[in-house]
C-alpha positions as CSV (number, residue, x, y, z in Angstrom):
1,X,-24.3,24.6,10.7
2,X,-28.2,24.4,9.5
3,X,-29.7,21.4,10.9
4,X,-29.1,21.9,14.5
5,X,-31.6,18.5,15.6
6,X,-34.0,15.8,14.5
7,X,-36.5,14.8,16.9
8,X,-38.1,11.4,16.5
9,X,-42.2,11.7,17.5
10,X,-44.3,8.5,16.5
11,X,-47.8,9.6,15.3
12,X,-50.7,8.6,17.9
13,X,-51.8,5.3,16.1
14,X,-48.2,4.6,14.8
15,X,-47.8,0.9,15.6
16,X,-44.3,1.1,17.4
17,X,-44.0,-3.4,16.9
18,X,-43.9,-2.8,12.9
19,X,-41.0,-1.3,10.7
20,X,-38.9,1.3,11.5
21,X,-39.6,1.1,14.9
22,X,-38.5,-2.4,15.2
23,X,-34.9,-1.6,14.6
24,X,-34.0,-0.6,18.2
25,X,-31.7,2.4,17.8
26,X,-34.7,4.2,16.1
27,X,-37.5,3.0,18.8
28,X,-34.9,4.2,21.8
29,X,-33.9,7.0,20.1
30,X,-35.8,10.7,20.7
31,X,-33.4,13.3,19.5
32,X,-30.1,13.7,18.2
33,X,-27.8,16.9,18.3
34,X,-25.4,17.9,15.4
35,X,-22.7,19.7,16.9
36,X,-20.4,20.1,14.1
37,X,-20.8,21.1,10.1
38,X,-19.3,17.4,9.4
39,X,-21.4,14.4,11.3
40,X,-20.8,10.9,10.6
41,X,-23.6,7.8,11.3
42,X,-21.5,4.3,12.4
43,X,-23.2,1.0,13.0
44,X,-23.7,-2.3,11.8
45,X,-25.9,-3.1,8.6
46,X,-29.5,-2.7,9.8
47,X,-28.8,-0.3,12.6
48,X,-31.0,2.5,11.7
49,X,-28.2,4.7,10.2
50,X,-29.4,4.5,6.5
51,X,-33.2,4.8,8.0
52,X,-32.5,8.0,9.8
53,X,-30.8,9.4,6.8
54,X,-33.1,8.7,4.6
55,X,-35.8,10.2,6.6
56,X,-34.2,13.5,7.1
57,X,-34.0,13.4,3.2
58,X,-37.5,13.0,3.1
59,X,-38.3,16.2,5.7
60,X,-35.7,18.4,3.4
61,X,-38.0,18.2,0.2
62,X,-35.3,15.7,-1.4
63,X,-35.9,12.6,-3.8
64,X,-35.4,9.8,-0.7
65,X,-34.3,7.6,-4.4
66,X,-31.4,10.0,-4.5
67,X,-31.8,13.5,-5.8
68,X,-32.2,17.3,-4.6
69,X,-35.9,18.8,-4.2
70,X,-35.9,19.5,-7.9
71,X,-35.0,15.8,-8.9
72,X,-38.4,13.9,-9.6
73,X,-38.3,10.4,-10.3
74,X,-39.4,7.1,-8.7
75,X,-37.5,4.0,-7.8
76,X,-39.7,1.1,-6.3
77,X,-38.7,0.8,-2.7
78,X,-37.1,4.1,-1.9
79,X,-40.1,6.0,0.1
80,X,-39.4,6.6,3.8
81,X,-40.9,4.8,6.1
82,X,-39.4,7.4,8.9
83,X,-40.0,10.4,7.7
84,X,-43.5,11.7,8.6
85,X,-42.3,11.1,12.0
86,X,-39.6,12.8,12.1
87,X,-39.2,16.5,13.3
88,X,-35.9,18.7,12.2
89,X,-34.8,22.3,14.1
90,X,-33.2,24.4,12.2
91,X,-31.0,27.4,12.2
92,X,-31.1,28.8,9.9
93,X,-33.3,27.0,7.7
94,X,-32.0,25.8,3.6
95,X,-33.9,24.4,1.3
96,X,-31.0,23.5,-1.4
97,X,-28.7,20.2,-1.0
98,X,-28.6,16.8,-2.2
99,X,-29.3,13.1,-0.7
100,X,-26.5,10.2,-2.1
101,X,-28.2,6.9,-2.2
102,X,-25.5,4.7,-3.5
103,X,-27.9,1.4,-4.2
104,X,-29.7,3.6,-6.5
105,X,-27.6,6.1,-8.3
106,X,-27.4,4.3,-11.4
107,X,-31.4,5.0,-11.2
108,X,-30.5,8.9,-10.3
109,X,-27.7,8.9,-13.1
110,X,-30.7,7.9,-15.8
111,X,-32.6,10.7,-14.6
112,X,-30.1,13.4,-15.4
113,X,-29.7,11.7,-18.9
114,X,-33.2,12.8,-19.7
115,X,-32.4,16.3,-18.6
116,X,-29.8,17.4,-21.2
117,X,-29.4,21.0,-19.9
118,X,-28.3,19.5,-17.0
119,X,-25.7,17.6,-17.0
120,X,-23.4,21.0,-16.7
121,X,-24.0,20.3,-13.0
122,X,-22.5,17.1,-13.0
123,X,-19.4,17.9,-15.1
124,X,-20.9,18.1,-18.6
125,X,-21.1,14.5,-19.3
126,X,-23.5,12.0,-18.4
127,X,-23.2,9.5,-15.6
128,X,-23.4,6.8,-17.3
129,X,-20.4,7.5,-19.4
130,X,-18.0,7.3,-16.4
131,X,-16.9,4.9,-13.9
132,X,-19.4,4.6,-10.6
133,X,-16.4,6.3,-9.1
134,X,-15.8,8.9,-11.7
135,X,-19.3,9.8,-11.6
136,X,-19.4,10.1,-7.6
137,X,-16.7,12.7,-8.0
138,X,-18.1,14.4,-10.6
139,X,-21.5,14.8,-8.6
140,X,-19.2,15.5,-5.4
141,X,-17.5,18.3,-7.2
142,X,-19.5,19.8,-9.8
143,X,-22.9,19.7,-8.1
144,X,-22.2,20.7,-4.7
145,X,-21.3,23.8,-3.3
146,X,-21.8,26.4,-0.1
147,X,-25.1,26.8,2.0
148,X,-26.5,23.4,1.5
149,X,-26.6,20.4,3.6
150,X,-25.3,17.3,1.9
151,X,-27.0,13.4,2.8
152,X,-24.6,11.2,1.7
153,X,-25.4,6.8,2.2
154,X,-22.4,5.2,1.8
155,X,-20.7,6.9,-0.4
156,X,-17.3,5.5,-0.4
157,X,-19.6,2.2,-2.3
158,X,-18.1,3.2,-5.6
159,X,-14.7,5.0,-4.3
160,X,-11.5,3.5,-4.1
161,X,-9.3,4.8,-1.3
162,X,-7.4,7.3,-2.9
163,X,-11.1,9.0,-4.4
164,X,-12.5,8.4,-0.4
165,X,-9.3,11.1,0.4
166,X,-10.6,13.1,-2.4
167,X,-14.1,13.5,-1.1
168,X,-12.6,14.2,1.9
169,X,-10.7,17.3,0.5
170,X,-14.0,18.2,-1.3
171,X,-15.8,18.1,2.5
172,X,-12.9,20.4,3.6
173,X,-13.4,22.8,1.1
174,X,-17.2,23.4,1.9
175,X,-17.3,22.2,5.4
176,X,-17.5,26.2,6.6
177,X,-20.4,26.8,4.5
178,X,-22.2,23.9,4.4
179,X,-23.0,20.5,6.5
180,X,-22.9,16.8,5.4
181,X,-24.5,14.1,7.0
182,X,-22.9,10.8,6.1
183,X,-23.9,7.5,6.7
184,X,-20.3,5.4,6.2
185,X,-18.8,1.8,6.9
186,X,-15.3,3.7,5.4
187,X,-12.6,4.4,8.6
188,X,-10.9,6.2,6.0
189,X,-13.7,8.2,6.0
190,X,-14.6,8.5,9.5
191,X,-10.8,10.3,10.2
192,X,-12.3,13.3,8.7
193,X,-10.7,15.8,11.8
194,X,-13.1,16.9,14.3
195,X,-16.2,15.2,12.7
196,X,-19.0,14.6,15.3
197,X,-19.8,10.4,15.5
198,X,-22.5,8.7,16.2
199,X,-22.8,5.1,16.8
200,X,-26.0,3.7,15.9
201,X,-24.4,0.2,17.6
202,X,-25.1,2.0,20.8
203,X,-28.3,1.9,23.1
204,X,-29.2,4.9,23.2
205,X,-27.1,6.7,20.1
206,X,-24.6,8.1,21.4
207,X,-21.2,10.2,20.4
208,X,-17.9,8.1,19.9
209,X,-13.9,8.8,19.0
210,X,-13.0,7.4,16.1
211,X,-10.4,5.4,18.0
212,X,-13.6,3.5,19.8
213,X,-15.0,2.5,16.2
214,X,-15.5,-0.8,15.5
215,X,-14.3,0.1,11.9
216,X,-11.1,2.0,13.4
217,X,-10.1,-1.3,15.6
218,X,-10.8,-4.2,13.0
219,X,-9.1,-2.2,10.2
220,X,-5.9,-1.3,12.3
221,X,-6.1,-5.0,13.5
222,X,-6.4,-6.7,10.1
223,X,-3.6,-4.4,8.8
224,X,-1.2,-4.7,11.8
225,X,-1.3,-8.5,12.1
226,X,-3.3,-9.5,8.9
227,X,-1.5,-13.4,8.5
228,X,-3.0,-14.0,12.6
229,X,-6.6,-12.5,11.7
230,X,-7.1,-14.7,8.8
231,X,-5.5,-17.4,10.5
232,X,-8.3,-16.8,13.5
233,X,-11.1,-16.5,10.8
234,X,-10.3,-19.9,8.7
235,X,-9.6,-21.6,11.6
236,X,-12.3,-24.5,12.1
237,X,-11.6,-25.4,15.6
């Protein structure tokens, strides 16, 4: 493990009533511990999760529009508005990795294609020739690989279920050299064995068992009695 902490310390004249400090897992939170090479962020949409991630991006030297520290590009909308308040302890310290941005890979996928030389790191063919889900694998296994800490938002966005237990295999096969950090709404994903969760739902963050997930008990509900959830859900009374 590299990235043993992240400390959260608001600058003097930040104004904690404005964005990101409105979202109230991020204004309660101080510091959060990673405890285990494989660390998953849970919450609702707008919990902080994706904020969080994205600022620890931003303190690693990596493109917060998707990238590693060597990917320069811009993508309107994708600077952190966390990340110069953000602190990171590390042990030791790596400077290679990559942060997943699902909404804009297709921006990150144009990139490569004006770097010819390369796209031998993401399979040998562009991006943009394969499905989103293709190209998520190919990224997942040709680009990454040991010593590195790995950001990944969402990535099961373009991954069916099968590929979600293929980038699990792919965490397995690096998880004792390298960490990943992943922001995820997948409970397939979140059964990763022995991965450290934490729920951004919670006040403050907190650890949880994947059992206690909200995406663990509405999933095995909907599939265990599927006719009497929908019937709940379309019911107008």
């Amino acid at each position: 493990m590299f990235l043993r902490s992240v400390e959260i310390l608001p600058k003097k004249d930040t104004d904690l009533s404005r964005y990101p400090f409105t979202i109230s897992a991020l204004k309660n939170l101080h510091r959060l511990e990673f405890k285990t090479n494989v660390t998953f962020l849970v919450g609702e949409n707008g919990s902080g999760k994706s904020t969080l991630l994205e600022a620890v991006a931003y303190q690693c030297g990596f493109n917060t529009a998707g990238g590693g520290r060597n990917n320069t590009y811009e993508v309107d909308a994708s600077q952190s508005a966390l990340g110069d308040h953000l602190r990171l302890s590390w042990l030791p310290k790596v400077t290679d990795g990559f942060f997943l941005r699902a909404e804009t890979f297709y921006h990150f996928a144009s990139h490569i294609d004006t770097m010819p030389s390369s796209l031998r790191f993401y399979g040998g063919q562009s991006l943009h020739e394969q499905s989103h889900g293709e190209a998520f694998l190919s990224l997942f296994k040709h680009r990454f690989g040991k010593k590195a800490i790995y950001l990944l938002d969402e990535p099961e966005a373009a991954l069916s279920p099968a590929r979600q237990l293929s980038l699990l295999r792919i965490i397995k096969d690096l998880e004792k050299e390298a960490q990943f950090i992943i922001a995820t709404h997948s409970p397939i994903l979140l059964g990763y064995p022995d991965a450290q969760i934490l729920n951004f739902d919670s006040q403050p963050v907190g650890e949880i068992q994947y059992e206690d997930t909200l995406h663990y008990i509405l999933t095995r509900r909907f599939l265990e009695n599927r006719k009497a959830v929908l019937r709940e859900l379309f019911s107008d009374e």
